[in-house]
TORFI-731530 format. One record per residue: x, y, z of N, C-alpha, C in turn. Coordinates in steps of 0.02 Angstrom, whole numbers, plus 50000, padded with zeros to 5 digits. Example, Ala and Ser with C-alpha at 12.3 -4.5 7.8 and 13.67 -1.06 7.14 Angstrom:
<nodes>
506604971650390506154977550390506604983550390/506424988850354506844994750357506455000250394/
</nodes>
This chain:
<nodes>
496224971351747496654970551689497284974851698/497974972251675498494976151715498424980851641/498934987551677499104992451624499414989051569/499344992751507499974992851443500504996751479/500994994451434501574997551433501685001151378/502185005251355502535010151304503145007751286/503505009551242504085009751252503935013451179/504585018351174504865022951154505375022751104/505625020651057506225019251008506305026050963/507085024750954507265028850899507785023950876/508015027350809508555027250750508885032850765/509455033250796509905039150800510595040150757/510765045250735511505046450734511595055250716/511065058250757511145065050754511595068650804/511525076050839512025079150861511925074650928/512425073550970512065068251044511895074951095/512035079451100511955083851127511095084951138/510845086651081510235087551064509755079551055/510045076051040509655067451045509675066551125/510165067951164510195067051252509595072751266/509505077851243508785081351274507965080251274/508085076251185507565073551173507485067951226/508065061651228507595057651281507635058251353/507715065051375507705069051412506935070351431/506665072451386505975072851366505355069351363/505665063151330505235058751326505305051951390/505855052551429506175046451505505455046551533/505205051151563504585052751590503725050051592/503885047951496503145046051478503315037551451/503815035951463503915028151427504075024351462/503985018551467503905013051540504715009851506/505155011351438505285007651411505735012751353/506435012651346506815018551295507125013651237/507155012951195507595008751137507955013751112/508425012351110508945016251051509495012351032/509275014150958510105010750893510375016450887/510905016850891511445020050845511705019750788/511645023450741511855021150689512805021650691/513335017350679513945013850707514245022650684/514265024350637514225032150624514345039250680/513805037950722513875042550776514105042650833/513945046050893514265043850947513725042851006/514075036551026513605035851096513945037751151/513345043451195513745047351253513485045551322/513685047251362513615045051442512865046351447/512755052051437511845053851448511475050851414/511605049151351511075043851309511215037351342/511815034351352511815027151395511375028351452/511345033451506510975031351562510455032851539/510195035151494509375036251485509155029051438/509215024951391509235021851375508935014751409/508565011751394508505005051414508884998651390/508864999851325509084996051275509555000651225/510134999651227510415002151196511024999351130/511124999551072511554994451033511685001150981/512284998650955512475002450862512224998050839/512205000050774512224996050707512404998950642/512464994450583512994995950515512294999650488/512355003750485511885007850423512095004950365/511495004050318511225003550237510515005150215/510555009850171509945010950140509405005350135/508905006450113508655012750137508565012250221/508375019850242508435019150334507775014650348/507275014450287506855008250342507025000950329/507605000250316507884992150318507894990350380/508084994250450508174992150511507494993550566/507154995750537506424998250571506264991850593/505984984850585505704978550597506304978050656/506944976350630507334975650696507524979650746/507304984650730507394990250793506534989050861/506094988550804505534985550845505404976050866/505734975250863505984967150865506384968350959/506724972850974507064973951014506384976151082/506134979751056505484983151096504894978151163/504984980251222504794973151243504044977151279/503734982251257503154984351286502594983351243/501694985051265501334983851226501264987551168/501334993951180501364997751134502145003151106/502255003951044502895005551028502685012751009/503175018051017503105024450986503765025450956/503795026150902504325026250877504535033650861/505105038450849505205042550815505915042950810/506205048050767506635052350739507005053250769/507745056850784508115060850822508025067250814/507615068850749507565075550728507205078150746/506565074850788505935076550809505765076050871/505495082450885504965082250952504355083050963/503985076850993503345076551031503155082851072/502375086551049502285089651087501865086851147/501785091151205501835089051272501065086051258/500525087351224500145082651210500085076751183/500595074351158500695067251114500855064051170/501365066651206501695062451296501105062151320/500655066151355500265066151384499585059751316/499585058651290499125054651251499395047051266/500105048451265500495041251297500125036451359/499815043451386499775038251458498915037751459/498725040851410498055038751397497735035851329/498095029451325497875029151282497265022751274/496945021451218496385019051189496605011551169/496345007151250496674998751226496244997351173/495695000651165495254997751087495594997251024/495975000651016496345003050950497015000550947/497314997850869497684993850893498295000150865/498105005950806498735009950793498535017150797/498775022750800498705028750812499085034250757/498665037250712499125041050675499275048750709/499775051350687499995056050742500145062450676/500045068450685500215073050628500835074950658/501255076650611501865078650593502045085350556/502365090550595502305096950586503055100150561/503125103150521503765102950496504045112150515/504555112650561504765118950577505025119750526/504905127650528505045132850465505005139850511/505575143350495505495149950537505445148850606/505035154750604504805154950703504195148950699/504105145850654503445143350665503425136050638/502895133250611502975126750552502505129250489/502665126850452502325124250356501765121750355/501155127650368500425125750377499885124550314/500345124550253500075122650203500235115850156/499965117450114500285108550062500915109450035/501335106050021501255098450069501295097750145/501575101650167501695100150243501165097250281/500625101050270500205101150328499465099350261/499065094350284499245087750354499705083750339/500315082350367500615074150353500535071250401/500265065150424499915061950464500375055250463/500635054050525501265047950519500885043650561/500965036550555500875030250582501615029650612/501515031150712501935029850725501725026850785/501355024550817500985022650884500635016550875/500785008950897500565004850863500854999150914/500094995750912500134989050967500774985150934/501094984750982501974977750958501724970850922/500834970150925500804961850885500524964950813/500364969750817499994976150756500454976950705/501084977450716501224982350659501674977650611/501844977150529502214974550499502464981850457/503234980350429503694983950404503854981250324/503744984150282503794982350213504684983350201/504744988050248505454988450236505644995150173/505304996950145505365003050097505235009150082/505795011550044505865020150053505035021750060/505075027350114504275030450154503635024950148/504035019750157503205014750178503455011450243/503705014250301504025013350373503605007150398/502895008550412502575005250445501695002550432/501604997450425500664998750425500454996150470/499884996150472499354991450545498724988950511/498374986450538497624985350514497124984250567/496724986550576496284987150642495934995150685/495534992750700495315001750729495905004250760/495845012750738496395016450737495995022950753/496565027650768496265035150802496785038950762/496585044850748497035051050716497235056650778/497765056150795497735060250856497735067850870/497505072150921497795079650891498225082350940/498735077950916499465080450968500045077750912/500355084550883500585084950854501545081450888/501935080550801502495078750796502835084250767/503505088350808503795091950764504515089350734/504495090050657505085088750623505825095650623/506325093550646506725097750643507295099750594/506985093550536507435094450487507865101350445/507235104850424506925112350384507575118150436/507625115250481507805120450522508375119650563/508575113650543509295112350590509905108850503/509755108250464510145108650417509955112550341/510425114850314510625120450270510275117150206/510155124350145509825120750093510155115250058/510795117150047511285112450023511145104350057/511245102250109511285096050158510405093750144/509995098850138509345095450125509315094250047/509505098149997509595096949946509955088449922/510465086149965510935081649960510295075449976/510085077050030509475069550069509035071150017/508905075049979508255073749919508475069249877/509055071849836509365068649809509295061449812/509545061649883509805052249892509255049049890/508525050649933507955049049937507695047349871/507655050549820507545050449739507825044849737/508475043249731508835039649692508405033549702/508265031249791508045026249806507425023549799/506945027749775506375024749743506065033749734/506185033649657505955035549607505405037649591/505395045949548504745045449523504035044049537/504245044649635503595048349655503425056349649/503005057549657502905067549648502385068849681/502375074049719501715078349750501845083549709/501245087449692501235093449689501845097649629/501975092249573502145095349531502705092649527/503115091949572503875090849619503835083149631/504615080849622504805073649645504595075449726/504315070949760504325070649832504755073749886/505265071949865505725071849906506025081849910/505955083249859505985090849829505455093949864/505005091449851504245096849870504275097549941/504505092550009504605092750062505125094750087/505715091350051506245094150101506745103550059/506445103550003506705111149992505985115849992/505755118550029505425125550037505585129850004/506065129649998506375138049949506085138349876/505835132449850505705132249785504995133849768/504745134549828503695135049822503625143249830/503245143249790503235151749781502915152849845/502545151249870502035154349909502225149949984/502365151650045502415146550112501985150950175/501345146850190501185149650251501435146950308/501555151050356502055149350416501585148150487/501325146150538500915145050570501285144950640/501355150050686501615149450756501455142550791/501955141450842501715137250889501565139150955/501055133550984500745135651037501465135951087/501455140751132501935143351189502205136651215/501765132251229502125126151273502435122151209/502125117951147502615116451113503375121051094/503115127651089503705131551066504295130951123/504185129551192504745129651233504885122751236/504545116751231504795110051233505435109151155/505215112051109505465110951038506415116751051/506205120851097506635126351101507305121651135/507025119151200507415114851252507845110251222/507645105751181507705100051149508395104551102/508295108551045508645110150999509075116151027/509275116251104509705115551151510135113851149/509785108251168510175102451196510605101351285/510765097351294511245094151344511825095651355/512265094051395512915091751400512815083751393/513095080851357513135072751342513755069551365/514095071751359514965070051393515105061151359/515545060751370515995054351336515595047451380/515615041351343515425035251375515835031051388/516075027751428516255021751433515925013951457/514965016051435514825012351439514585008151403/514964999351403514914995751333514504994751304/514384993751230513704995551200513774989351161/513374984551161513294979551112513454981751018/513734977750981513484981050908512964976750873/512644976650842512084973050795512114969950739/512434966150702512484963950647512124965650587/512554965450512512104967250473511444960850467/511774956150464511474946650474510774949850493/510914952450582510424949550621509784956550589/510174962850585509504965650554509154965950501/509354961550434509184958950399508844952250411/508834947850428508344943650471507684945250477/507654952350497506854956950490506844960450440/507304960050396507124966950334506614962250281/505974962850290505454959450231505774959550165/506094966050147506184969150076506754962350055/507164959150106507624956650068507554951250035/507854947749981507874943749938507894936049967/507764930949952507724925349970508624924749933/508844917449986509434915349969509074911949886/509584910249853509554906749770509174900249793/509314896549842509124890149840508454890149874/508164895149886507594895649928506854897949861/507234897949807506714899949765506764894449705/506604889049774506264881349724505614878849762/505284878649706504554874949717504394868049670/503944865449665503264863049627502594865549618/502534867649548501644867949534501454864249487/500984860449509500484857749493499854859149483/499544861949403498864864249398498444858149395/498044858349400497414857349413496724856949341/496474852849313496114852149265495694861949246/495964864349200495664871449186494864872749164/494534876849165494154879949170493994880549092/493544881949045493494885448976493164890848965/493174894948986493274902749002493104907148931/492634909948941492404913648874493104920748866/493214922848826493734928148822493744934348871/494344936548881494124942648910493874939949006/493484935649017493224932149074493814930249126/493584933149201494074930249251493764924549281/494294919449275494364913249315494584911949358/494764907049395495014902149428495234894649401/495964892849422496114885349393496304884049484/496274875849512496554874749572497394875049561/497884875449594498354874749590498784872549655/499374866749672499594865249710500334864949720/500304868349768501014871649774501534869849832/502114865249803502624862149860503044865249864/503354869449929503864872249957504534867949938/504944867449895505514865249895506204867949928/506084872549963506564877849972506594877350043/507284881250084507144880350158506884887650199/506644890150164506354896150197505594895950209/505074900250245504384898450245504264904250198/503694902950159503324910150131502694910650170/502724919450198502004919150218501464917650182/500854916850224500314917550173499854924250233/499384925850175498854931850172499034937850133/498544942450139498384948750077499124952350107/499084953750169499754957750185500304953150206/500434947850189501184944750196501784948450185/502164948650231502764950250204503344946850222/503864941850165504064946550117503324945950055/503284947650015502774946549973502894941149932/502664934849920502744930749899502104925549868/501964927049803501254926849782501474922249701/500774920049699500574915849640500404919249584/500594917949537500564923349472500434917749405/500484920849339500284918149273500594922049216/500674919649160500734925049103500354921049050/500134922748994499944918148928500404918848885/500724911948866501234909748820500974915448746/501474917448726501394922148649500824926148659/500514930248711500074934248708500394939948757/500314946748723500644952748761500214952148831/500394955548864500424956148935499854959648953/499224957448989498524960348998498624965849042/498054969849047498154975149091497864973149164/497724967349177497574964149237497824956049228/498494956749274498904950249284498974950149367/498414944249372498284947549432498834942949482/498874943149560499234942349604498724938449643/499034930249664498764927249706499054925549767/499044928349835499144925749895499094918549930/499634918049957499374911449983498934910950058/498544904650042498154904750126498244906750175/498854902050162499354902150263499984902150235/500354902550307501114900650300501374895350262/501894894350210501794888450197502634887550203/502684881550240503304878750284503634874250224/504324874450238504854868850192504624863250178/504594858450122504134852150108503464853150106/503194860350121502194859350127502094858650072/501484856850074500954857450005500514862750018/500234865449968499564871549998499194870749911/498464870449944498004869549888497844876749869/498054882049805497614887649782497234889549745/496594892749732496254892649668496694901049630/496994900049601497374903749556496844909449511/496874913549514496404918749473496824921349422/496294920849343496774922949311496434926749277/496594931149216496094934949179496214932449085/495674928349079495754924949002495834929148939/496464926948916496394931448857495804934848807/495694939548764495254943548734495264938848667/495674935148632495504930748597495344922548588/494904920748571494564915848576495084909248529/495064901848562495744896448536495884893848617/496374889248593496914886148626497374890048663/497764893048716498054896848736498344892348812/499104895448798499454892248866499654895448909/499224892648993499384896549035499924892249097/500414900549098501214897849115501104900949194/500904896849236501144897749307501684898749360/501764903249387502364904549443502294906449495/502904908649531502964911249589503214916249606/503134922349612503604927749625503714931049697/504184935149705504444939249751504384946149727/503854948449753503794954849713504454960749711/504664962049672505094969349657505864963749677/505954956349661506394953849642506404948849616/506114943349594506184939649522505724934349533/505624931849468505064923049463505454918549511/505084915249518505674908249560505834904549481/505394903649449505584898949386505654894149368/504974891349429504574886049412504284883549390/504104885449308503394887249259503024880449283/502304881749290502024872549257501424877949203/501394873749161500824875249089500244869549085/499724874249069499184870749049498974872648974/498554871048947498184873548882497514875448906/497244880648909496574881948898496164883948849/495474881748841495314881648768494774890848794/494954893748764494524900748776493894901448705/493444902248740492774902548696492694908448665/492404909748633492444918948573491774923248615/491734927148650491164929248689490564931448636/490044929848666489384930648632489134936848661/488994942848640488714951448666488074950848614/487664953848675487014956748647486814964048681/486814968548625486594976748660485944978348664/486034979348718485114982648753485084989148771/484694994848709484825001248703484095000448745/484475007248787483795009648822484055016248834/483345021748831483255028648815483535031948860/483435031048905483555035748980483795031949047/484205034749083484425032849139484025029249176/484395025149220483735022749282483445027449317/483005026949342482495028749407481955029549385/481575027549316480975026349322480455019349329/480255018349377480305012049414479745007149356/479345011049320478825008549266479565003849207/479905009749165480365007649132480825002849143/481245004149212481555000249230481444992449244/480894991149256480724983749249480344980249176/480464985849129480544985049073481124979249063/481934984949064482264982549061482704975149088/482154977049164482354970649189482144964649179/481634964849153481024958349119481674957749060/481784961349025482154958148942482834957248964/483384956949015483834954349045483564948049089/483124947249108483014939849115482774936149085/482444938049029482214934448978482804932448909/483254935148919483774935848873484014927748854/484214926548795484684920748783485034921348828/485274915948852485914913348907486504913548864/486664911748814487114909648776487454918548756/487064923948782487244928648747487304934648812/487964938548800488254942548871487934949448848/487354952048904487304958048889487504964048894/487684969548851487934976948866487334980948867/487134985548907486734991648930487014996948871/486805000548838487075004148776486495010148814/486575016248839486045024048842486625028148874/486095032248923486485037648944486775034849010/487035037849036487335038249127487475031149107/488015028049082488175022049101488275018249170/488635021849204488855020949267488175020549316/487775024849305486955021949332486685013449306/486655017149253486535008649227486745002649254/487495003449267487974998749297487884997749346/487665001449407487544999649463486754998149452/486334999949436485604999249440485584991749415/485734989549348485564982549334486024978249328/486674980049385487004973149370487254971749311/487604973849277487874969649202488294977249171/488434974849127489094978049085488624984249051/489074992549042488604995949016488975001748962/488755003448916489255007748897488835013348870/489195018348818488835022848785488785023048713/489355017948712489005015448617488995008948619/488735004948586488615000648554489234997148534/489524989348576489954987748558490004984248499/490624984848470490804981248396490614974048367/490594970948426490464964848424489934960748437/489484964448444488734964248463488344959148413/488244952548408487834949448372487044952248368/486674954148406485974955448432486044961448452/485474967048417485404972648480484684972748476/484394973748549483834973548576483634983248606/483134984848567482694991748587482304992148659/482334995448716481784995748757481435002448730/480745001948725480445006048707479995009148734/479715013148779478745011848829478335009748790/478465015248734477735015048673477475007548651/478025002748663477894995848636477304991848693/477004985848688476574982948723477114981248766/477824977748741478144974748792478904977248776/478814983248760479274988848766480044985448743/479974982148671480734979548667480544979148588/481064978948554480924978748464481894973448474/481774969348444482574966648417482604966648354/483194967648338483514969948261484074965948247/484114964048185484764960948170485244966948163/485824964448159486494970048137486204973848081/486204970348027486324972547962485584979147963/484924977048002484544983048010484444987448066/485084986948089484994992248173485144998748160/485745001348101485605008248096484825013248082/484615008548022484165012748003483645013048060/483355007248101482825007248132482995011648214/483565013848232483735018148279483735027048250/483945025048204483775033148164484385038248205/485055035048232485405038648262485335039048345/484845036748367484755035848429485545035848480/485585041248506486175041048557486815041448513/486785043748471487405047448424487685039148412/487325033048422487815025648420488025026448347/488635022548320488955021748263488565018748215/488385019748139488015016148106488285010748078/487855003948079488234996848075488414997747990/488764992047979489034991247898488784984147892/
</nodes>
């Protein structure tokens, strides 16, 4: 079986001095060098001859808009991508050339210099980056800190990544990239702190443990933030279009005319309240673009619902399509939906969306007739695991009316729930037509009660609410 290959990429537009040492560093362990420029910086004689592949391109936020097309460029089996800011220690190179054809991605920890040393506590340490990843493996969502995923056996490696951010620009300039980072997706937080704060300013955490590095990373990291002599280029460098790297940016928007379809539902279901379904639904590509299909498609492009005049459930759920589905296709889906909590006539309004940019606005409607759910509570004393009792309970759940949905009403619900299969709570729901007693003391350990006499004959049993 012949070897894999490597290849090596970055996103550059840092000092070239110090980016010419890094792939200085790394020429050695990669069958294979990529580098973009961002149109911003400068490309110098030493980065051209080290380089395999070399191009600018127009920077636009966010920086993982060009990640897909920067690995689009990559012609080896496996891609390692990093930083300009960062250096591989001599064990991550050395992992390069051994690596594990079983596995299709490799997460790599990422160590953030601080001082003489790196940030051996939270957040810093562990951050664990997905950056090592078979070229048919990996898809790009395209969005702020979601760079890359994979799916398939994977290894955590222990050959660290050092970040040189902390330590090659001022609080101010890191303060500014928090900033911008925020702006662009929001209202994430670790640790008290917007994200972007908690990592890139240190100064603000009361407490920072500092953790030396081992002698050989410390002189590879030393070399690098060096740097080179890079000297001037005159050698021509292709530029990249915004077009063509958008082409791979998942995140972007379909043209206007590409968000036309047909749906066609399918005869509905009558669905007791509250109950998840399925209706079939058939869906014609009118548009000239393809939408993927599967759970991880990207761009994301999924089958959805709302109910006409009913607020918005807390599960509206998201349906994927099969496969790819090509200009003019048809594709057959069973649509999952979650039936409203009130019982009637109710209209369900079908679409298509692009997640985190709009409906296509295709509606098709059906009427579904939703049934009023029938609950019956089955109080029982004590948790599962007594194997006598427990098939108590299980004899009067199979013996139960059909017509009637049972709730588990005792202690440890969540036991309950897993032990017998069915819905469980700790009081007694409201709506309960029937509640049923398990008892030992009984011959067949069950007493049923109407509503109107279940307070008195529980006597408070399990603090439940007394009926009216």
């Amino acid at each position: 079986m012949p070897r894999s290959t490597v290849t090596i990429c970055f996103l550059s537009r840092g000092v070239p001095e110090r980016f010419a040492a890094l792939l200085e560093l790394v020429r050695p362990a990669a069958d294979e060098i990529v580098v973009a420029v961002d149109e911003r910086g400068d490309v110098t004689a030493r980065i051209a001859e080290l380089a395999d592949t070399l191009v600018t391109f127009p920077f636009t936020d966010p920086p993982e808009r060009a990640l897909a097309w920067l690995h689009s460029l990559c012609r080896c089996d496996w891609v390692l991508r990093l930083d300009d800011d960062e250096v591989p220690s001599p064990a991550l190179l050395a992992a390069l050339g051994d690596r594990d054809e079983s596995l299709t991605h490799a997460w790599v920890p990422r160590r953030w210099l601080w001082e003489d040393g790196y940030l051996a506590d939270d957040p810093w340490t562990p951050d664990w980056q997905l950056r090592l990843v078979r070229r048919d493996a990996a898809r790009f969502p395209g969005r702020v800190h979601i760079p890359v995923q994979a799916d398939g056996p994977h290894a955590y490696l222990d050959a660290p990544l050092y970040h040189l951010d902390l330590v090659e620009n001022d609080y101010a300039e890191r303060a500014a990239k928090a900033r911008r980072y925020e702006r662009l997706r929001p209202g994430v937080r670790l640790g008290g702190m917007p994200l972007n704060v908690a990592y890139y300013l240190p100064e603000l955490h009361e407490r920072l443990a500092v953790a030396p590095l081992p002698a050989e990373d410390a002189a590879v990291v030393a070399h690098v933030r060096a740097g080179v002599p890079a000297g001037a280029s005159s050698h021509p460098v292709r530029r990249a279009t915004r077009a063509e790297i958008d082409a791979h940016w998942t995140e972007a928007p379909l043209a206007d005319s590409d968000y036309s379809a047909r749906i066609d539902i399918g005869p509905p279901p009558s669905p007791v309240a509250g109950e998840i379904r399925e209706v079939d639904v058939r869906v014609t590509n009118l548009g000239g673009a393809t939408w993927p299909g599967g759970l991880h498609a990207l761009p994301e492009i999924r089958l959805s619902y709302r109910w006409d005049g009913v607020e918005l459930l807390d599960e509206q759920f998201r349906t994927a399509l099969p496969h790819d589905v090509h200009p003019g296709e048809t594709v057959l889906v069973p649509l999952a939906f979650h039936a409203p909590d009130s019982a009637g006539a109710h209209e369900l309004v079908v679409d298509l969306v692009q997640e985190r940019h709009r409906w296509f606005g295709v509606d098709a409607r059906a009427t579904v007739e939703v049934r009023a759910r029938r609950r019956a509570a089955v109080v029982v004393t004590q948790p599962p695991g007594d194997a006598e009792y427990d098939q108590l309970v299980d004899e009067l759940l199979a013996g139960l009316d059909p017509e009637f949905e049972p709730v588990l009403v005792g202690p440890k619900e969540d036991w309950l729930r897993d032990r017998f299969g069915t819905a469980a709570a700790s009081r007694r729901p409201r709506d309960a037509e029937r509640v049923y007693v398990v008892r030992r003391s009984e011959p067949r350990g069950l007493h049923v009660f109407t509503r109107a006499a279940f307070s008195l004959a529980l006597g408070g049993l399990l603090g439940l609410e007394r009926l009216h």
